[in-house]
N, C-alpha and C positions, 0 to 999 in steps of 0.2 A: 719838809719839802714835799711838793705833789709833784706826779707828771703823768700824762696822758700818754702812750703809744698805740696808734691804730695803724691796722692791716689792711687793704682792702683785699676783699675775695669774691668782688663780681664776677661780672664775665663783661665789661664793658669790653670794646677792640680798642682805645686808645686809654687804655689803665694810666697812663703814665702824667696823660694830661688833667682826667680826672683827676687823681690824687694832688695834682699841682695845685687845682680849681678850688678842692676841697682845703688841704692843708690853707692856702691862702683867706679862706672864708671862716675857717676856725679860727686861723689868730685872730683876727675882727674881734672876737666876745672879750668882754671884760675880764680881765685877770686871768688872760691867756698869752703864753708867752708865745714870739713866732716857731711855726714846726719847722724842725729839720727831715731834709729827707735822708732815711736809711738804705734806701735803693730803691724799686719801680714802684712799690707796694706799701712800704711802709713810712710812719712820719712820727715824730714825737715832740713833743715840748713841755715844757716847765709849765706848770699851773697856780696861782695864786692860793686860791682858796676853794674851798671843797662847796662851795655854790660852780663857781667856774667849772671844776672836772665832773658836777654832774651835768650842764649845760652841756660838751663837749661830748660826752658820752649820751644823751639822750639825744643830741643830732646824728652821730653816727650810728646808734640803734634804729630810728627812724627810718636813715635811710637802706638800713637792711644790708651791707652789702661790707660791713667791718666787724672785725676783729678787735676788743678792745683792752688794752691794759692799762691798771692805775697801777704807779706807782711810791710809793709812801715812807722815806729816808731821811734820815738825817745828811747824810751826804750826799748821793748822786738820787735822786728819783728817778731821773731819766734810766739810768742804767738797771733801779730796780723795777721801772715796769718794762725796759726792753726786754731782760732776764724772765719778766713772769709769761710773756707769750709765749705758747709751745708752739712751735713747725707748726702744727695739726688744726692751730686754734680755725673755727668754724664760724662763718658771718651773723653777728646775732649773741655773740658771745663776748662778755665781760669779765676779766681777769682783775685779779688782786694779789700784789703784793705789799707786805708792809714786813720793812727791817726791824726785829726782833728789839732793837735797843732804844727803838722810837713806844713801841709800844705796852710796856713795863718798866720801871727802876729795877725791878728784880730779879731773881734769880735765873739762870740763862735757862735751862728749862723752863720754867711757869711766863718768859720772856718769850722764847718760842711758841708755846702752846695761846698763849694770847696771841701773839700776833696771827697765828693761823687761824685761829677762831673768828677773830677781829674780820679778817679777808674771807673767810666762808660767809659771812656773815654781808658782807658789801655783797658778793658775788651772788647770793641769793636774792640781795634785793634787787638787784640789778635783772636780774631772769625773770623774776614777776611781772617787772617794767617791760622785758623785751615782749614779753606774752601778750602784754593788754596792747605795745604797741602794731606788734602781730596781727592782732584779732580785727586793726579798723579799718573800715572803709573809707573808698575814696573819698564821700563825704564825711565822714567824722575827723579824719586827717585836715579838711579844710576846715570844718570847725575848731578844732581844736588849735589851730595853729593862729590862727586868729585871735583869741581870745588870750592864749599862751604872748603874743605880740602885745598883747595891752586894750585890745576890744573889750567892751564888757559884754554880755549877753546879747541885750538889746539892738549896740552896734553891730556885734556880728552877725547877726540875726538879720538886719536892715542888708548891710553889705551884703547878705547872700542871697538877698531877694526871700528872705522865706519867715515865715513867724515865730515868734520870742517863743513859745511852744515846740513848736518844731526844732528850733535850736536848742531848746534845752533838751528832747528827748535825742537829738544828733550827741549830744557831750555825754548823754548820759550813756548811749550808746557804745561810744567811744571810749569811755572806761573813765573818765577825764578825771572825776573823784579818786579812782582808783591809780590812777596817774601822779595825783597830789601828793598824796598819802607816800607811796613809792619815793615821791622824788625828797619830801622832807626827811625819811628816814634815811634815804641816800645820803644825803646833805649831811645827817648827824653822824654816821655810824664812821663817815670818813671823816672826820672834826674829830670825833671822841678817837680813834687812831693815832691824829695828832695835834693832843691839846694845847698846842701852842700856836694850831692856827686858825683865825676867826670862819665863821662860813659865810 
């Protein structure tokens, strides 16, 4: 079982509505379960498949302004990624836990140390991801989201008024390779945690 828990830690003045906006617009994606709210700040929900919790998680990096946990159990997910955010957790930040008995048949030690190896390992790709997303401007943001949408080059290029040249050095700009790369390993690294479920 997956689950997503995010924080938000803007500075909006109506936090409460936002994260309503936002929760509501997350369960939308495919193989996303609805969020529950935790209080003004916080929301979580059951996740399908490890395409789904890196969609979830790559919208709320985007938007710069959450705190993010996976969670990864045989029994409660939800309750092992409420568990993995600390008080402290910082916007831009990705969490990982994964329940020791999901991630080994073996020994409860070499079960532990996978599992935490397994989640250092998420949580790094995840920080790469937030960097490149970090790094783009307000035009590579709109290229990329475009194209991320089902545009291919050349349409997005048309739609923005600007040349298939241009658009390709805007993605290149924007890290967008570097972006792919990220999210398929994302994709895997949470799959092989728990190979029981498809991505």
């Amino acid at each position: 079982m997956l689950a997503v828990h995010a924080r938000y830690r803007g500075r909006a003045v109506r936090r409460a509505e936002l994260v309503e906006r936002s929760a509501a617009a997350l369960s939308t994606l495919d193989g996303v379960g609805e969020f529950e709210f935790l209080g003004v700040e916080d929301i979580c929900a059951k996740v399908d498949t490890a395409t789904a919790v890196c969609e979830v998680a790559m919208a709320l990096l985007a938007d710069g302004s959450w705190a993010i946990s996976i969670g990864i159990s045989h029994d409660d997910a939800k309750k092992t990624a409420t568990r993995g955010l600390k008080p402290s957790a910082r916007p831009g930040q990705v969490y990982a836990t994964i329940e020791p008995a999901i991630a080994t048949g073996t020994g409860s030690k070499a079960a532990k140390d996978k599992a935490k190896k397994d989640a250092s390992n998420i949580v790094a790709t995840f920080a790469l991801l937030s960097f490149v997303l970090g790094k783009r401007t307000a035009e590579g943001r709109e290229a990329t989201s475009l194209v991320r949408s089902g545009f291919n080059q050349n349409e997005a290029a048309e739609e923005l008024g600007i040349s298939k040249q241009a658009m390709s050095q805007r993605l290149q700009a924007a890290g967008w390779a570097a972006e792919g790369a990220g999210w398929q390993l994302a994709v895997n690294l949470i799959a092989a945690a728990n190979p029981s479920l498809e991505s």
